[in-house]
C-alpha positions as semicolon CSV with decimal commas, in nm:
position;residue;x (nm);y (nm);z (nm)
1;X;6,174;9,573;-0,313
2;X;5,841;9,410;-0,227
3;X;5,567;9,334;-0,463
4;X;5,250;9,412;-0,451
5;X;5,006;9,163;-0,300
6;X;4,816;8,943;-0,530
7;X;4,453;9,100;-0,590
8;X;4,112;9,004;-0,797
9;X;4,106;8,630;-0,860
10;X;4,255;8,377;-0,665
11;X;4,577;8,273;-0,848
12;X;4,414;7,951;-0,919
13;X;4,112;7,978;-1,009
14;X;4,001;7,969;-1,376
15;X;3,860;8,318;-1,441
16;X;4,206;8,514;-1,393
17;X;4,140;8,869;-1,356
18;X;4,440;9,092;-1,379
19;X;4,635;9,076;-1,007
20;X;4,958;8,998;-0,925
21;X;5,334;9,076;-1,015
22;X;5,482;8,856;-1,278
23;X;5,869;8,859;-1,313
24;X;6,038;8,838;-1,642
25;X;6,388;8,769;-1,620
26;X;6,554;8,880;-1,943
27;X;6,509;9,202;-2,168
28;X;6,600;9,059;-2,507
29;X;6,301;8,909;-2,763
30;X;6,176;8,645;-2,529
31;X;6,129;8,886;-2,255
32;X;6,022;9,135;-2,412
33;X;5,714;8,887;-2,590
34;X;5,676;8,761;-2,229
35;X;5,629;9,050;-2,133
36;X;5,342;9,152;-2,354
37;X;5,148;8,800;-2,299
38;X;5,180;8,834;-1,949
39;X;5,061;9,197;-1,941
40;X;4,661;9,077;-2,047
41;X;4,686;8,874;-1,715
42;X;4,897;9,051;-1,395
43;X;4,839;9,369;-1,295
44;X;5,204;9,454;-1,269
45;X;5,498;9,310;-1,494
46;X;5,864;9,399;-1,400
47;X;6,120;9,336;-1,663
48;X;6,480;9,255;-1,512
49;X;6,786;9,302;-1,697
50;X;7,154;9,329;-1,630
51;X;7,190;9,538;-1,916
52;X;7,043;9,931;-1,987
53;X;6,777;9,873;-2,227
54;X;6,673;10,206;-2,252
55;X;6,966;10,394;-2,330
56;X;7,138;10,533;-2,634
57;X;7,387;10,168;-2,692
58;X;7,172;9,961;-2,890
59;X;7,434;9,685;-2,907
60;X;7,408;9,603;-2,573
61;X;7,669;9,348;-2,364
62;X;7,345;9,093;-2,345
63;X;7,356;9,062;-2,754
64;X;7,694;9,032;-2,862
65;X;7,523;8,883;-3,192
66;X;7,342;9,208;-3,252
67;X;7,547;9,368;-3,478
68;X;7,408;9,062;-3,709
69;X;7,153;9,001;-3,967
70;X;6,845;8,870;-3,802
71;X;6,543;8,765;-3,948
72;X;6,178;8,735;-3,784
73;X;6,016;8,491;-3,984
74;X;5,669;8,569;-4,138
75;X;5,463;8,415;-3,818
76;X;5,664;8,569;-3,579
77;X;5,564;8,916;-3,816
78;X;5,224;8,816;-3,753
79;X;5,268;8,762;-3,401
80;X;5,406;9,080;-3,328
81;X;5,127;9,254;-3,547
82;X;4,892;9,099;-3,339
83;X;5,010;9,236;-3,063
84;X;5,091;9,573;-3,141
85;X;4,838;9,683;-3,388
86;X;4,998;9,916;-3,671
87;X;5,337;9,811;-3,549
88;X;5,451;9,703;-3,894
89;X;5,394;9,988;-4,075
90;X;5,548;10,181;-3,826
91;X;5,882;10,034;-3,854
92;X;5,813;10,064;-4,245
93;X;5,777;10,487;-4,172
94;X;6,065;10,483;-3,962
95;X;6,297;10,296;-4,252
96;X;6,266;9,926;-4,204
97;X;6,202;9,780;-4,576
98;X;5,852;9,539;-4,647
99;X;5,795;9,317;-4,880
100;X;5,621;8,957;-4,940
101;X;5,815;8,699;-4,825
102;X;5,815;8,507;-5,143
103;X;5,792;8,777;-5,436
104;X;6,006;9,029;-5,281
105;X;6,319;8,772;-5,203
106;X;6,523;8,618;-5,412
107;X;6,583;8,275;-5,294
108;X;6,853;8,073;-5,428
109;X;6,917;7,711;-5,298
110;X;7,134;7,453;-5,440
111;X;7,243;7,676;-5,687
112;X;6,871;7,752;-5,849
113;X;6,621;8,072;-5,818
114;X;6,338;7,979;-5,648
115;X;6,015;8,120;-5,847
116;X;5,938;8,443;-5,731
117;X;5,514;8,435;-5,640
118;X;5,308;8,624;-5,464
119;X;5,275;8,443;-5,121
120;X;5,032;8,703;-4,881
121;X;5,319;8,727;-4,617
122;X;5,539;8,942;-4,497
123;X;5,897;8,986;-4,490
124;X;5,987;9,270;-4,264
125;X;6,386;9,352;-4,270
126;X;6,546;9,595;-4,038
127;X;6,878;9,558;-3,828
128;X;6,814;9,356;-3,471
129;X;6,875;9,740;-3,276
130;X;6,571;9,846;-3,504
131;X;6,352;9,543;-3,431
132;X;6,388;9,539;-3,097
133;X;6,388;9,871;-2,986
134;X;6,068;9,906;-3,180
135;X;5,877;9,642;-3,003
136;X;6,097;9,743;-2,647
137;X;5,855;10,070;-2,690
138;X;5,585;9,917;-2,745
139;X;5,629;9,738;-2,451
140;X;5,695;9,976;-2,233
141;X;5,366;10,192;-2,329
142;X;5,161;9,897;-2,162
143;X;5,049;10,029;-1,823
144;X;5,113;9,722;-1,644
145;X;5,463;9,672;-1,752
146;X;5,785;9,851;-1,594
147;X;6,146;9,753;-1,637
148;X;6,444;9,659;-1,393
149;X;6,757;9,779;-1,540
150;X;7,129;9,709;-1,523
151;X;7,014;9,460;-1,246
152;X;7,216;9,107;-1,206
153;X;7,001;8,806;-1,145
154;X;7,156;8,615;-0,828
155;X;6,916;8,377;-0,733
156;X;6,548;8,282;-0,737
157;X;6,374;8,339;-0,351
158;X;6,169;7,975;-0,255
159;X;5,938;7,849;0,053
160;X;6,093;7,611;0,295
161;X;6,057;7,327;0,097
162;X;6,179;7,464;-0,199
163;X;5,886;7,363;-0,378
164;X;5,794;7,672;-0,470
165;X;5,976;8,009;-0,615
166;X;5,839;8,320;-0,481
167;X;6,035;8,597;-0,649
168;X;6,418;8,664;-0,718
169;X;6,756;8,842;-0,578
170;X;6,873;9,082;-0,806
171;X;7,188;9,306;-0,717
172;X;7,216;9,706;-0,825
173;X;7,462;9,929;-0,730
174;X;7,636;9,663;-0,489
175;X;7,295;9,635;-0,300
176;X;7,074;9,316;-0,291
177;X;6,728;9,339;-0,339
178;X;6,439;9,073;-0,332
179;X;6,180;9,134;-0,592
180;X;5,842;8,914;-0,494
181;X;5,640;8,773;-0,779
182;X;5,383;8,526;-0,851
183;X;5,557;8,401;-1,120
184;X;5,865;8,425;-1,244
185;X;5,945;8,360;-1,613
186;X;6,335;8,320;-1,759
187;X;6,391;8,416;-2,066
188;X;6,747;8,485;-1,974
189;X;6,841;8,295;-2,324
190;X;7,154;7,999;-2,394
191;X;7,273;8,097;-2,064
192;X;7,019;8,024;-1,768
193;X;7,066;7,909;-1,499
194;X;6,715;7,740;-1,427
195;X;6,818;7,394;-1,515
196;X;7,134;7,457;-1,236
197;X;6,903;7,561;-0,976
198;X;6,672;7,322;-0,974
199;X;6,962;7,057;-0,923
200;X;7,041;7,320;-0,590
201;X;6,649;7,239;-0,495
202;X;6,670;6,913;-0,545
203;X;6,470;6,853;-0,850
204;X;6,601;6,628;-1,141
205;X;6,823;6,730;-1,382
206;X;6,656;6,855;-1,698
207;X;6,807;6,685;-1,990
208;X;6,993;6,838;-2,241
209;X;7,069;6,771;-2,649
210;X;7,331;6,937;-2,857
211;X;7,420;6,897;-3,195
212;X;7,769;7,018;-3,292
213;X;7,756;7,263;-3,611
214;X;8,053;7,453;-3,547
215;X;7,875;7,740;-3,717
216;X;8,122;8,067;-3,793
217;X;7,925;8,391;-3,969
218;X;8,039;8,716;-4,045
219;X;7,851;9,061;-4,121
220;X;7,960;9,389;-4,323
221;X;7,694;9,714;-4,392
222;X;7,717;9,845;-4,702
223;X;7,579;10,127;-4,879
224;X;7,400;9,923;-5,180
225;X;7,234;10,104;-5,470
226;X;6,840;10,024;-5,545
227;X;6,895;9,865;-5,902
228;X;7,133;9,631;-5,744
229;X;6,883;9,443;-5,575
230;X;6,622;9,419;-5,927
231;X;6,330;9,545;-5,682
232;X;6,402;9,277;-5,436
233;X;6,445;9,347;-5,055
234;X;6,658;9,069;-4,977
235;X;6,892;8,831;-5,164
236;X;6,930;8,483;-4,957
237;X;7,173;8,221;-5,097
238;X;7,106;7,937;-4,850
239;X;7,377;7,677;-4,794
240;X;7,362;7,316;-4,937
241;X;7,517;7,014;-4,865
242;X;7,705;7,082;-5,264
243;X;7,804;7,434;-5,149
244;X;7,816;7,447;-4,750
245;X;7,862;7,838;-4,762
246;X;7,597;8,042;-4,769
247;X;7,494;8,449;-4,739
248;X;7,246;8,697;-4,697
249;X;7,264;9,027;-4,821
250;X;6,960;9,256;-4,695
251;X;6,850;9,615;-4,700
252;X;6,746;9,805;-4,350
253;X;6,691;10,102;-4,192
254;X;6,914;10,393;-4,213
255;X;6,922;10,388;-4,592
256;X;7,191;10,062;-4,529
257;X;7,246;9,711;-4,649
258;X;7,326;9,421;-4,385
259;X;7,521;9,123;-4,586
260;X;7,571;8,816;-4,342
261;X;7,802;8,552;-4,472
262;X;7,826;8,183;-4,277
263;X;7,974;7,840;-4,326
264;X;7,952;7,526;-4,057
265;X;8,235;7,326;-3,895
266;X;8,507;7,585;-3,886
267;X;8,452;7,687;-4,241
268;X;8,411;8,059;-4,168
269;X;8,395;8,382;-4,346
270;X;8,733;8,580;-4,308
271;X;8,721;8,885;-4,130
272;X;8,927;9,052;-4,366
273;X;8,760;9,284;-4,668
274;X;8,968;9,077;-4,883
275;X;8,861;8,738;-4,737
276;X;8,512;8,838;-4,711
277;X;8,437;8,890;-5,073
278;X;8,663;8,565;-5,156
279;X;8,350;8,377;-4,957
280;X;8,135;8,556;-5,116
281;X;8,243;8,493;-5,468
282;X;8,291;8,134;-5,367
283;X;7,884;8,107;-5,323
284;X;7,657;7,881;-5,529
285;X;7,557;8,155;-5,743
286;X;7,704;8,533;-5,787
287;X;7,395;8,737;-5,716
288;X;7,526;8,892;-5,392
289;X;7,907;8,905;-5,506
290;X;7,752;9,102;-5,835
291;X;7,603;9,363;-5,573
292;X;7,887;9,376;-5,379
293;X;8,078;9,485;-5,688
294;X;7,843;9,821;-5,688
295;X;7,826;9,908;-5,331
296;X;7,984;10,126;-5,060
297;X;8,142;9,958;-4,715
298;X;8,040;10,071;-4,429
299;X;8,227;9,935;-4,195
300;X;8,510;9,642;-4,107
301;X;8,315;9,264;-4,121
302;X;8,284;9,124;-3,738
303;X;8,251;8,755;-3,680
304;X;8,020;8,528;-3,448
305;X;8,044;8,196;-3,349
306;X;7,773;7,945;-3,261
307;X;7,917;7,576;-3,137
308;X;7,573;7,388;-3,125
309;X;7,211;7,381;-3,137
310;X;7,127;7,301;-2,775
311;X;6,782;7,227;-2,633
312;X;6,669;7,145;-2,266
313;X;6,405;6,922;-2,234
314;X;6,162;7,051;-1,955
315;X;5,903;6,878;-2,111
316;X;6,046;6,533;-1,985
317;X;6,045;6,637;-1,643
318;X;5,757;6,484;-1,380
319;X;5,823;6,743;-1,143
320;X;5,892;7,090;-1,138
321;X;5,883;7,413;-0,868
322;X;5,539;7,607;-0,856
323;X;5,542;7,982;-0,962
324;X;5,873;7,937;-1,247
325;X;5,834;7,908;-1,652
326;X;6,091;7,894;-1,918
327;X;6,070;8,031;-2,252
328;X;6,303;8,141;-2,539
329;X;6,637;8,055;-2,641
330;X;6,691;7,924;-2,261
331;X;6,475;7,621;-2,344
332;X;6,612;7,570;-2,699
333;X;6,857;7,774;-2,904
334;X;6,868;7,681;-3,336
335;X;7,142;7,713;-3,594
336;X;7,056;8,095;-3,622
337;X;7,126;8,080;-4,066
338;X;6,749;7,937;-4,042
339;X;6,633;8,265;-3,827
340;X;6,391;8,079;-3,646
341;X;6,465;8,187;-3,313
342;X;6,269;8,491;-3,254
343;X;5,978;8,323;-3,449
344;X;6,003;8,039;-3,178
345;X;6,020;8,281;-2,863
346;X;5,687;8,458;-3,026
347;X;5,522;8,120;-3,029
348;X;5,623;8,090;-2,732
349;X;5,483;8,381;-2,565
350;X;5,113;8,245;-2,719
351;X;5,171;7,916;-2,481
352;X;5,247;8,111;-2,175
353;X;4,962;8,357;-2,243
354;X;4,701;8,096;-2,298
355;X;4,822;7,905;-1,958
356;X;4,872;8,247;-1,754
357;X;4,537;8,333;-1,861
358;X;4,412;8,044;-1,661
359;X;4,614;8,055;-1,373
360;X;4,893;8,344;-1,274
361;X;5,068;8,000;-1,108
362;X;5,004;7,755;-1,437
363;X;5,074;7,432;-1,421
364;X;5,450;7,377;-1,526
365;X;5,472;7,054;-1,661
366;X;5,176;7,087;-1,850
367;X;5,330;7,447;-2,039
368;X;5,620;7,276;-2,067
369;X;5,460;6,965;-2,262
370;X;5,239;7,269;-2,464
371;X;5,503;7,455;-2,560
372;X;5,740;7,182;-2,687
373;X;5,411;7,093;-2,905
374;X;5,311;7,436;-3,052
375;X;5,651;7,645;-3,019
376;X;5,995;7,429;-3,035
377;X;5,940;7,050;-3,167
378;X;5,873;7,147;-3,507
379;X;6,098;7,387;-3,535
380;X;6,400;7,154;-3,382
381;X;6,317;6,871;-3,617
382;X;6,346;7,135;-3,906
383;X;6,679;7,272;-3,801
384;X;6,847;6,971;-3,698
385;X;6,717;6,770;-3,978
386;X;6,818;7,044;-4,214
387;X;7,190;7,072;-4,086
388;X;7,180;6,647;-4,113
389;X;7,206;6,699;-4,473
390;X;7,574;6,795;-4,446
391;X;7,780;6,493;-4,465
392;X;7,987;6,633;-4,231
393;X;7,812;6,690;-3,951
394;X;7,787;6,439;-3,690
395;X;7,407;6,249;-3,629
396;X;7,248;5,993;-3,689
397;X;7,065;5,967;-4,058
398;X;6,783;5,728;-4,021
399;X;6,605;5,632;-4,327
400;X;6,305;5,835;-4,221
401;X;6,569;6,086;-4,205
402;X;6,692;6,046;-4,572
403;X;6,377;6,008;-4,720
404;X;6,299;6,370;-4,558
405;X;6,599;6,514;-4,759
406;X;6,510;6,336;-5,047
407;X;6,154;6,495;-5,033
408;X;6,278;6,841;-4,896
409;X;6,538;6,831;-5,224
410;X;6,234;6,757;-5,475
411;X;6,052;7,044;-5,281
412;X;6,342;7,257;-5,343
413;X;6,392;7,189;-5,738
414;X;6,038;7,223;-5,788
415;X;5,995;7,565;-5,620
416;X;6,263;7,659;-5,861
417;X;6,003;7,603;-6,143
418;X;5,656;7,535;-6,005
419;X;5,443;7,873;-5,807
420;X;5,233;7,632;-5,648
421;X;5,502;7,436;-5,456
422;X;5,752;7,779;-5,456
423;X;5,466;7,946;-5,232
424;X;5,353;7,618;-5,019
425;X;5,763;7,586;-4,961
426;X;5,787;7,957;-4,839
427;X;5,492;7,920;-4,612
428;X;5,675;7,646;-4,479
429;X;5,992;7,849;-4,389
430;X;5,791;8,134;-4,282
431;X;5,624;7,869;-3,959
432;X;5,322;8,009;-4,108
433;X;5,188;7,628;-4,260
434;X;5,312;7,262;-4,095
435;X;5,512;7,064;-4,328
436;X;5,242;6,871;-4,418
437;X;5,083;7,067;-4,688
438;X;5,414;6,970;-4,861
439;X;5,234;6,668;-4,892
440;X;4,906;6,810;-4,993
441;X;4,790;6,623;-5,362
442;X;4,778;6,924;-5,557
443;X;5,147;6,980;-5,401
444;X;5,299;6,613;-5,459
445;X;5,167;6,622;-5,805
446;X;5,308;6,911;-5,888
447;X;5,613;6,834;-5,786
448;X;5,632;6,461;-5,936
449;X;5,530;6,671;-6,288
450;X;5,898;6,837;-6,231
451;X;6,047;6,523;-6,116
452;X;5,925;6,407;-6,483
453;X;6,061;6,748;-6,672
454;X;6,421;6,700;-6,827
């Protein structure tokens, strides 16, 4: 397969009329949000994916986490609104359940309600088939986009000097084929192998961090009835360093409920309907156990394990092949209980639209450096931070550290009394505000008039 050649503006130059063929590898989230951001600036976009996106199995081989709960936070729901206008209440029509992020869940950390307030964002719940096959569509409606399906990814095409990728090898039906492209973007996820072929082209090794969290989580449907969840959409007790266990229990399309159950460092939610409910019960408070008591199973619970957050550092590198981008979870992959991920990948897809829309060959080192700053540093400080405040996991707790927690804690207990901070806190969550309106005046005082409260 050849590509097209390159027409309208020269790849390089500044005002970059649609030409070109960009290469996504990956159908999941990232790809598909590549996808979209790279469809305002290439006249053709080609999709690759080992998998059949298209077809009637939803739970595809490329998302063995798919049969569980996954949450797009409210600015990835913004994102995705953006770009497909009317999206949202689509997926509201065809069964997914909407609410505001703040009023319509009930949040319960460390034990405590957070107050329920009227925050202006949206919490849209649906299973990950739902989500994604609803966007998938969207996708594929866009003129310029096509996909490659049940295609393996072999090995990226260079020039000479290896500076320089100029498409991919993909393999169907037994045959090789070379697919050209200006640019290729992988958003293959955890398991790319970028970072492994640029070691074969001689490039430096891109360095890696992982945090061990030994995170185990475990997902049942249910059939729940509507006064069980008091007019709320979703019922999240988060885990705390007090009670490590945690659960979300979540109504979707199809007339279901989705209840996700998790615990870190081999503390794990049985897989037995027996076991399951034990966790459950064993939960800082019994909201979800108390629906649980009402409802209908739907099916066996299935268990997923994630080992450790892991991010790759592109950023840090000096040099880097012309005509290749990373994005997704292949760049950095979070403790999924803090549902970040998709959210991240969305952000992402804003970084490479704003530097394809300057050049279909952007710079890569300075994406790289943009996207770590607008897409995954935040977001990793959160996360890892956040799973610091177990004792038992293994990292280093500087003071600035423990002062965090500290504050994050006297966030947390005010929410549970105070609108004000409740809806600055879920803002927070949502990626929507930076942490720093935490620290806001109105905010601190409000929440040193709790720390005062007996």
């Amino acid at each position: 397969m050849s590509a097209a050649s390159s027409q309208g503006a020269n790849p390089g130059s500044a005002e970059n009329a649609r030409g070109g063929r960009a290469v996504v590898l990956g159908g999941s989230m990232a790809g598909l949000f590549s996808a979209r951001a790279l469809s305002e600036n290439f006249a053709e976009v080609l999709v690759v994916d080992r998998d059949e996106l298209t077809g009637p199995n939803e739970l595809r081989r490329g998302l063995p986490q798919g049969h569980h709960l996954h949450g797009l936070l409210a600015r990835g729901q913004q994102i995705v609104e953006e770009y497909f206008p009317g999206i949202t209440e689509d997926m509201k029509a065809a069964g997914a359940q909407l609410g505001d992020v703040a009023d319509d869940v009930r949040w319960i950390i460390n034990g405590k309600r957070l107050r329920q307030v009227h925050s202006g964002l949206f919490a849209l719940t649906s299973s990950r088939p739902f989500l994604e096959r609803h966007i998938r569509e969207r996708v594929l409606a866009l003129p310029e986009v096509t996909f490659l399906e049940q295609a393996d990814i072999l090995r990226l095409v260079t020039g000479e000097d290896r500076r320089e990728v100029t498409g991919v090898v993909v393999r169907r039906d037994g045959v090789e084929e070379v697919v050209e492209a200006d640019l290729v973007v992988d958003a293959t996820g955890r398991g790319s192998r970028t970072s492994v072929w640029l070691q074969e082209f001689g490039f430096d090794a891109v360095e890696e961090e992982k945090h061990k969290i030994g995170l185990g989580y475990t997902t049942r449907y249910y059939r729940v009835p509507d006064e069980a969840f008091e007019g709320n959409i979703s019922i999240n007790t988060v885990a705390s360093a007090g009670v490590p266990r945690g659960a979300i229990c979540q109504k979707i399309d199809g007339g279901r409920s989705i209840v996700t159950a998790y615990g870190i460092l081999g503390d794990h939610p049985a897989t037995t309907p027996e076991g399951f409910h034990a966790f459950i019960e064993s939960l800082a408070a019994p909201d979800i156990h108390e629906v649980l008591k009402v409802s209908e199973p739907l099916d066996e619970p299935v268990a997923y394990k994630f080992p450790t957050n892991l991010r790759r550092h592109y950023q840090r590198l000096t040099d880097f092949p012309a005509g290749l981008l990373v994005i997704g979870d292949a760049v950095c992959s979070f403790n999924p209980s803090y549902a970040q991920g998709m959210t991240v990948s969305a952000l992402g897809s804003l970084v490479l639209r704003r530097h394809t829309a300057e050049s279909r060959r952007p710079d890569p080192i300075a994406y790289f450096k943009d996207l770590a700053a607008d897409a995954v540093d935040g977001c990793w400080e959160m996360a890892v931070g956040a799973d610091l405040s177990f004792p038992e996991v293994e990292g280093e707790r500087t003071e600035e550290v423990q002062l965090a927690h500290a504050f994050i804690a006297q966030v947390q207990e005010a929410a549970s009394r105070d609108d004000a901070v409740a809806r600055a806190y879920s803002r927070v969550i949502g990626l929507v505000d930076s942490p720093a309106v935490l620290h806001d005046p109105e905010i601190e005082a409000a929440i040193a008039a709790v720390q005062e409260q007996p």
